[in-house]
N, C-alpha and C positions, 0 to 999 in steps of 0.2 A: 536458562532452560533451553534446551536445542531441539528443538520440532523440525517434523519430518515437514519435507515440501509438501504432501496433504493436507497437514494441519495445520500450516500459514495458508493453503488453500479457505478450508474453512474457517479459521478466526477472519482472514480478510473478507469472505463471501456472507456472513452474519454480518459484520461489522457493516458492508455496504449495505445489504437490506435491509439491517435495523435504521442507516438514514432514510429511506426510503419507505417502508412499513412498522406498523407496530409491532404487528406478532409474526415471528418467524418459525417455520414448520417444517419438516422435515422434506416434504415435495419440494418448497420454496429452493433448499439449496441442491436439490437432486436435482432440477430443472434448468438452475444454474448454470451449476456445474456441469449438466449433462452426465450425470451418474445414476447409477440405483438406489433406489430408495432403502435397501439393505448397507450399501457400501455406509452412507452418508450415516442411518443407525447404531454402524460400527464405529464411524470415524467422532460420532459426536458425544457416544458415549464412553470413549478412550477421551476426548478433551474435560469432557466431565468430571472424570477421575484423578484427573492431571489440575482441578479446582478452574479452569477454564473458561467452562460454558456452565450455565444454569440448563436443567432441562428434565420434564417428568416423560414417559413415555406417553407417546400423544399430544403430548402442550407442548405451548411456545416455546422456542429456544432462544436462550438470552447470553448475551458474553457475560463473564464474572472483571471486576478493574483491572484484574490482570490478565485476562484472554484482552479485552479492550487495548488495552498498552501493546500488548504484543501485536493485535493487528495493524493497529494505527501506523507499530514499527516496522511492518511487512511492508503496509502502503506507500510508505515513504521513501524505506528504500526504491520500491516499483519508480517512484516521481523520480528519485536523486537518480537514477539510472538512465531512464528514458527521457530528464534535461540534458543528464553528458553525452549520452549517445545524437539527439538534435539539436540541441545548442553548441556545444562545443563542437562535436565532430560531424554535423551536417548529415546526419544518415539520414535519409528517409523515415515521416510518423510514423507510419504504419510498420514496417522493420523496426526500427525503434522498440514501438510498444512489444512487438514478440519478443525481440531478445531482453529488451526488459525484466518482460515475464520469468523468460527463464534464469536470467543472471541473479536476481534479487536470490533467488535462495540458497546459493555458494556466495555468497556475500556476506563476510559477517558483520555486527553491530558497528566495530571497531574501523571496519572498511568504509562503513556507510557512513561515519561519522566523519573519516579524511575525507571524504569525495565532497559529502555535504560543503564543508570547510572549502575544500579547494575551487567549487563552484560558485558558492560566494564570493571568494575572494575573485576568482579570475573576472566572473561578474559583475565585479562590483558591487553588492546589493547589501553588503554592510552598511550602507546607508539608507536604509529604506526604514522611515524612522513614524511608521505605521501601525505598531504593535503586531508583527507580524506572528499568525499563530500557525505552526506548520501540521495542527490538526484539522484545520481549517480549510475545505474545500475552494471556499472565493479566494484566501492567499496563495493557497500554491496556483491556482491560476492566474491569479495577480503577478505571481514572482517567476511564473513561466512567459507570459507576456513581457515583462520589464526584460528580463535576461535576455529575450530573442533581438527588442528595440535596441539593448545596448551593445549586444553581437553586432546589431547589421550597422551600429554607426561604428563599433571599431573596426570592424572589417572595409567602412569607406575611405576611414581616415588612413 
């Protein structure tokens, strides 16, 4: 399914407030996002229909397992992008995470799965033999920390 960069906006923007809060509301991601609360009405009841997001007008808004997956695979790529840009090519975090932002969504599945692959390996982190889950908040921090430790020891050696 090919969603618009809006709409990996909001599956990823639920997806983070739901770890965060129980119920999510339609101000929740307009205040976000820094949009109107009309835009966000529109954008949430086109995911809706698209089987997306749970949502009555006025209630909470909830992702459906497959809004869930798709977000999870927005964020990820967001990660796998902004380790190759500071780990691998030493950009600056803060540049990093912008271009990040914007590259994730001309990136397909397919792209994000070599990069994934090819950062590992260059990494070394095929061996990190910790049941690593790459839904997992504490791992990808975990396997952003290990990847920078083992950048800076190959780069002394």
């Amino acid at each position: 399914m090919k969603l618009t960069n809006s709409q990996e906006e909001y599956l990823k923007t639920i997806y983070l407030l739901d770890k965060n809060n129980k119920k999510i509301r339609v101000t929740d991601i307009a205040e976000k996002l820094k949009i109107t609360k009309p835009s966000v009405n529109k954008g949430i009841n086109t995911l809706k229909e698209m089987g997306l997001v749970n949502y009555k007008t006025y209630g909470n808004i909830s992702l459906t397992e497959e809004g869930e997956n798709l977000a999870i695979g927005v964020i990820k790529k967001q990660d796998i992008l902004e380790m190759f840009l500071v780990d691998v090519l030493e950009i600056d975090k803060n540049q990093a995470t912008e271009e990040a932002k914007a590259m994730k969504h001309a990136m397909s599945e397919n792209t994000a799965l070599k990069l994934d692959k090819y950062i590992t390996e260059i990494l070394n982190l095929g061996d990190l033999d910790c049941g690593y889950d790459a839904n997992s908040e504490k791992c990808r921090k975990c396997v952003k920390v290990t990847a920078k430790n083992r950048l800076r020891k190959n780069n002394k050696d």
